[in-house]
C-alpha positions as CSV (number, residue, x, y, z in Angstrom):
1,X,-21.1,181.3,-78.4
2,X,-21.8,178.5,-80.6
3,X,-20.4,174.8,-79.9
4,X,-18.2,173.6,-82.2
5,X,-18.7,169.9,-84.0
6,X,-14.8,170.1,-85.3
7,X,-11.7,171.9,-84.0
8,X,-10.9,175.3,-86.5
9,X,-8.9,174.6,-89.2
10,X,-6.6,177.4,-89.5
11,X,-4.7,177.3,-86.2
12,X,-2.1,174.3,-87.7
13,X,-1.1,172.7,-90.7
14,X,-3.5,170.1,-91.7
15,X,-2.7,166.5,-91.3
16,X,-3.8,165.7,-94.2
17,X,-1.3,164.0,-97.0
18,X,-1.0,165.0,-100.6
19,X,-2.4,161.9,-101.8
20,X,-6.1,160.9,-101.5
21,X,-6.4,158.1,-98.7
22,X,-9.7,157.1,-100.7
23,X,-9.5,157.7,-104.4
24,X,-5.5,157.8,-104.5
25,X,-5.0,160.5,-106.9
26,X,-3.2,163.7,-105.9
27,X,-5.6,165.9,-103.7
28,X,-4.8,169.2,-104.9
29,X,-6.2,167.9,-109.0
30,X,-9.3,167.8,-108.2
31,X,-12.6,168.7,-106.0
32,X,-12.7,165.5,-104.2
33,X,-16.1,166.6,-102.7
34,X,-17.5,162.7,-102.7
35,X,-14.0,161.6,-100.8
36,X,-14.6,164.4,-98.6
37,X,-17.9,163.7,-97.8
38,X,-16.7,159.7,-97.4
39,X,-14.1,161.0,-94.9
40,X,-16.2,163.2,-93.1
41,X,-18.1,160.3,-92.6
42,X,-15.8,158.0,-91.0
43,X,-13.9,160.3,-89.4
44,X,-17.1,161.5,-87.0
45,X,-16.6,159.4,-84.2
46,X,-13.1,160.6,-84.0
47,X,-13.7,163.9,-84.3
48,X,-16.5,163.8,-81.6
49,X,-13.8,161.9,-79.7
50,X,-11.3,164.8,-80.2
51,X,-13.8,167.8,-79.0
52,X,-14.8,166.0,-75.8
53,X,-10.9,165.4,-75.1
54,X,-10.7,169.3,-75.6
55,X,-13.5,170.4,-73.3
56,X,-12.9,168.1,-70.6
57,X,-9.0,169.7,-70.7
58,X,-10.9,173.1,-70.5
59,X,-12.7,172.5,-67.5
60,X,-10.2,171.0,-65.5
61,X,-8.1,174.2,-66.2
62,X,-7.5,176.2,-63.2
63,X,-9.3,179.6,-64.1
64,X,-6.7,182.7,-64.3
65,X,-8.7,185.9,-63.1
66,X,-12.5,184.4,-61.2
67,X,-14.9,186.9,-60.9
């Protein structure tokens, strides 16, 4: 199984708002790929921060059926 960089998307609503947080303008107008790239960007070390919350939770869970 592959490692994921970034949680999946489709298990919640995104907490993204409506508006831009870099350009301003409404998100669902236009493409926004250069704010998305910009975001990706500064959001990496949170992200990264994030995962490695999640799989230190997941091995200190106590496992259910050992083998």
């Amino acid at each position: 199984m592959a490692e994921r960089s970034r949680p999946a998307m489709a298990s919640h609503r995104l907490d993204l708002p409506s508006r831009c947080d870099i350009c301003g303008k409404a998100r669902s107008t236009r493409t926004h790929q250069r704010c998305s790239k910009a975001r990706q960007q500064r959001k990496t070390a949170e992200w990264a921060a994030f995962m490695a919350e999640q799989a230190a939770a997941k091995q200190n869970k106590p496992r259910r059926f050992a083998r």
